[in-house]
N, C-alpha and C positions, 0 to 999 in steps of 0.2 A: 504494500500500500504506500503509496506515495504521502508526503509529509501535506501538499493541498488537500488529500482525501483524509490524513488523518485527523487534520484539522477539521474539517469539516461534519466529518464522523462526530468530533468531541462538542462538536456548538449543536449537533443536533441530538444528542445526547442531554444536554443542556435543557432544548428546550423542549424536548418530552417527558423528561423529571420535572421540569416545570410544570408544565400540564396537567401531571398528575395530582397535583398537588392547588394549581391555579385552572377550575376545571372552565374550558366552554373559553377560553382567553387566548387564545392561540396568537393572536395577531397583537393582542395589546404585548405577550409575552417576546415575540418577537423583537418588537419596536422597544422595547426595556433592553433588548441586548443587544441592540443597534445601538441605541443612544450610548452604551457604554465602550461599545467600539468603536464609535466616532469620536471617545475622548468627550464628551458632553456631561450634563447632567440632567435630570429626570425631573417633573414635578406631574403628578398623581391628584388629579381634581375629582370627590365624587363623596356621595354619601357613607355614614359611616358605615361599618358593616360587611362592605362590598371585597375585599381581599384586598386594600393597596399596601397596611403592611406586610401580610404574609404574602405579597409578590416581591417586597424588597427583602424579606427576610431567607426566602426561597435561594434568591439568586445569588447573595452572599454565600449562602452553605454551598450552591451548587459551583459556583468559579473559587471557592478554597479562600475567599477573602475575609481577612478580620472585619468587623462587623460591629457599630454600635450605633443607639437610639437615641435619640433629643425628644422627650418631649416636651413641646412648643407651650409654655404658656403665661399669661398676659405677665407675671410678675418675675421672668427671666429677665438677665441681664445677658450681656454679650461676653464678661466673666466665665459663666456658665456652660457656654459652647467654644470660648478659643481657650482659656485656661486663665490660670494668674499665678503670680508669685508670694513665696508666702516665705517669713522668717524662718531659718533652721536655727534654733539655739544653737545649737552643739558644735555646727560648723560656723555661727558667727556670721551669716551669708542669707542672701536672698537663694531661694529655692522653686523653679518652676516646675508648677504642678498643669501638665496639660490636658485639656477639656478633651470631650467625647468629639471632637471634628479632628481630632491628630489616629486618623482611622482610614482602610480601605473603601467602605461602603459606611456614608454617615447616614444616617433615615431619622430626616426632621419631620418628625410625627407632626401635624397641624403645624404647620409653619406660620399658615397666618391668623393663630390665636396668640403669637409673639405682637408687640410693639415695634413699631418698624424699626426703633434703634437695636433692636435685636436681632430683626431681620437683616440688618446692615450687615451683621458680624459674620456673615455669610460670603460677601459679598467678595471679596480683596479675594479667598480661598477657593471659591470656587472660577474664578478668572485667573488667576496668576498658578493659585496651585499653591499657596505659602499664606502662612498669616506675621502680622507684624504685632508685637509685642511687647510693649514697656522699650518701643525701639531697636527691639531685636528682631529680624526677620526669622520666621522656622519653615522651614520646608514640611510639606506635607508626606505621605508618605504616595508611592506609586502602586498599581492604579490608585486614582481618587474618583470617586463616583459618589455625590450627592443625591440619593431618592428624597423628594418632599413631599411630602402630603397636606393636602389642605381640604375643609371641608367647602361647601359652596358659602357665596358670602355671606347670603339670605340667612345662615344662621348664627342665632346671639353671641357676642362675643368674640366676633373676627374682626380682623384689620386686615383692609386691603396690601396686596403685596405692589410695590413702585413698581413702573416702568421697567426702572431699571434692573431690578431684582428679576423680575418673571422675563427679560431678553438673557438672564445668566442659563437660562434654563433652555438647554435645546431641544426638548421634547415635552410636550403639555398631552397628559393620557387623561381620559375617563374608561373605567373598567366596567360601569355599567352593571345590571341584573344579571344576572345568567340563564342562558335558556332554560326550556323546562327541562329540557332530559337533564342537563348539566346540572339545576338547583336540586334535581330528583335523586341524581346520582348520589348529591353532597347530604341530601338526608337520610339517604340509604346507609351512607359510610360515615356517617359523622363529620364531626370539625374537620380540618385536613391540616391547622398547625400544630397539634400534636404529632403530626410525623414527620416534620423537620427535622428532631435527632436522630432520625434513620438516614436521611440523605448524605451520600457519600457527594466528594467534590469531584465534578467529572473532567474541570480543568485544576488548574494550580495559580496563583498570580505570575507567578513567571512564564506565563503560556498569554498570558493576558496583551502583553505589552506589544509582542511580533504580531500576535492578531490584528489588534490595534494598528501597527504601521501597514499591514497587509491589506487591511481596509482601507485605509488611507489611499492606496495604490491603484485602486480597479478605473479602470481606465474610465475617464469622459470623454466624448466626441466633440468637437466644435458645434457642430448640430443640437447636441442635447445641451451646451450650453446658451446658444442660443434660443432655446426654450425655457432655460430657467431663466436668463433676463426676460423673455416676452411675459414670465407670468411674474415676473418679478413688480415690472413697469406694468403689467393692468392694474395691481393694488394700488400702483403709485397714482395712478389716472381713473381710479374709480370716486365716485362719488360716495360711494357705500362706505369706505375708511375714512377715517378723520387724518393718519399718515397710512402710507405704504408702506413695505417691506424695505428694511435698512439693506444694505452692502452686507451687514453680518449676518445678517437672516438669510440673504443668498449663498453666503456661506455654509451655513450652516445645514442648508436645503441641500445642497450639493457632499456632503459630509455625511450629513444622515443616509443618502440616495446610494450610496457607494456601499455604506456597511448592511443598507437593506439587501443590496445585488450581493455582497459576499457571504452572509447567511442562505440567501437562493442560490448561490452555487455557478455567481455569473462572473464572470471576467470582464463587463463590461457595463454601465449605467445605460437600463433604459428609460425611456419615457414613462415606463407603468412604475417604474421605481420611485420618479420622482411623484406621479401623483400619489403613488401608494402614502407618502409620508409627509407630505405638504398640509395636509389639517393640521397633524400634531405636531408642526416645526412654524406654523401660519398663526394659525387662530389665538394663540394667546397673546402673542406681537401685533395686533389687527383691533383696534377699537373702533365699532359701529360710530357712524356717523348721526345713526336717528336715536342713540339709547346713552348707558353709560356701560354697557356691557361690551365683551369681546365677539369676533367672527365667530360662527355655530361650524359645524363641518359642515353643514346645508350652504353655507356661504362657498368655504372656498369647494364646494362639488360644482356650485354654478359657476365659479372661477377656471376650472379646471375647462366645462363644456364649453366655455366662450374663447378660451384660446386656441388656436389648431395646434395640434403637432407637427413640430417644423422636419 
């Protein structure tokens, strides 16, 4: 077996241990392990209940990654998730004690039941990869993969996330209900995160990183990039947004498109690639022009029919 088939073999492995465990999600499960080979990070919108931690809980056990929780709430500090330093008697010295974000996969449970200056502390870590502290910069550790969950805003107790915060985030998922058979199966068989500690890792971290650059690598056409400016510039020149899609949103369209085709098994970016993943890399970067809300995926599926494929 060749070392592309072996790889391939282990992410599909991946996400059929996922599956078992995230029933009826196949394609949300997917695009969570795209977003992590694009080098990106994740954010999880949807009612409580529904499996967005035990999808980020899953996929820590299943890629072999340390693994810790934040949860998000309104009386944290930014102390709390980068760290601080604390007196040591003994040694006479300041001594740095680091937060739950000095981790492979961080899962800010309810992110936006934080105050946005907590939400900040997010910020500088998931863009640079390091946090600064009392002036000292720390490097984070490799992979780094932020899952965020947030509930919808409509309920008590949230604070909206900035602009700026939800463009840190290159894939915005809802996981939705689960069909019948799949909600049937799950009450057939009970809860499904009690069987987390059965789940062996079917990659390693250091498997993680060449995947990572291997993704990075699948080829684009000129063609298919000039279909991601054309749908890039209909946002821009629609009337339905209030702004278009940034330069880093194109990028990031084109990032995601790449690790979705190396998961499919493709050496090359198509066109179904890019549409496949443009809701979840569009819609949270995209504020209605007639509301205070963001694009639905109904928006960019009418985005998608009105541009041809070049």
């Amino acid at each position: 077996m060749s070392p592309s088939s072996t790889k391939a073999a282990s992410l599909s492995d991946v996400i059929a241990a996922a599956n078992g465990i995230i029933l009826g999600k196949d394609t949300q499960v997917r695009l969570a392990l795209a977003c992590l080979l694009a080098r990106g990070h994740l954010l999880i919108e949807d009612l409580p209940g529904v499996g967005k931690t035990t999808l980020a809980q899953t996929l820590a056990r299943l890629l072999g990654l340390q693994f810790s929780r934040i949860q998000f709430t309104s009386d944290m500090l930014p102390a709390d998730v980068i760290g601080l330093s604390i007196f040591d008697r003994e040694r006479s010295e300041f001594r740095f004690l680091p937060g739950a974000i000095f981790s492979q996969v961080l899962l800010a449970d309810e992110i936006n039941r934080a105050t946005p200056k907590t939400q900040s502390a997010l910020l500088e870590a998931m863009e640079e990869r390091q946090v600064t502290v009392e002036g000292e910069t720390r490097p984070l550790p490799e992979p780094f993969f932020v899952i965020a969950t947030q509930n919808p805003s409509t309920q008590i107790g949230t604070f909206p996330l900035p602009e700026s915060q939800l463009d840190r985030f290159l894939l915005r998922l809802e996981l939705g209900y689960p069909d019948r058979a799949a909600e049937r199966a799950l009450l057939e068989g009970g809860g499904r995160r009690d069987r987390l500690p059965t789940l062996a890792a079917s990659l390693t971290p250091d498997q993680i990183t060449p995947l990572q650059q291997e993704a990075s690598e699948i080829h684009v056409s000129p063609a298919l990039l000039d279909y991601v400016q054309t749908l890039v510039e209909a946002t821009r020149a629609s009337s339905q947004f209030i702004h278009g899609l940034s330069p880093r949103a194109a990028l990031a369209l084109i990032s995601v498109a790449r690790a979705w085709a190396f998961i499919g098994g493709r050496r090359m970016v198509m066109p179904e690639d890019v549409q496949a993943v443009l809701p979840c890399v569009a819609c949270h970067r995209l504020q209605l022009a007639n509301s205070t809300g963001h694009a639905r995926p109904e928006d960019i599926a009418n985005l998608i029919r009105s541009v041809p494929v070049i």
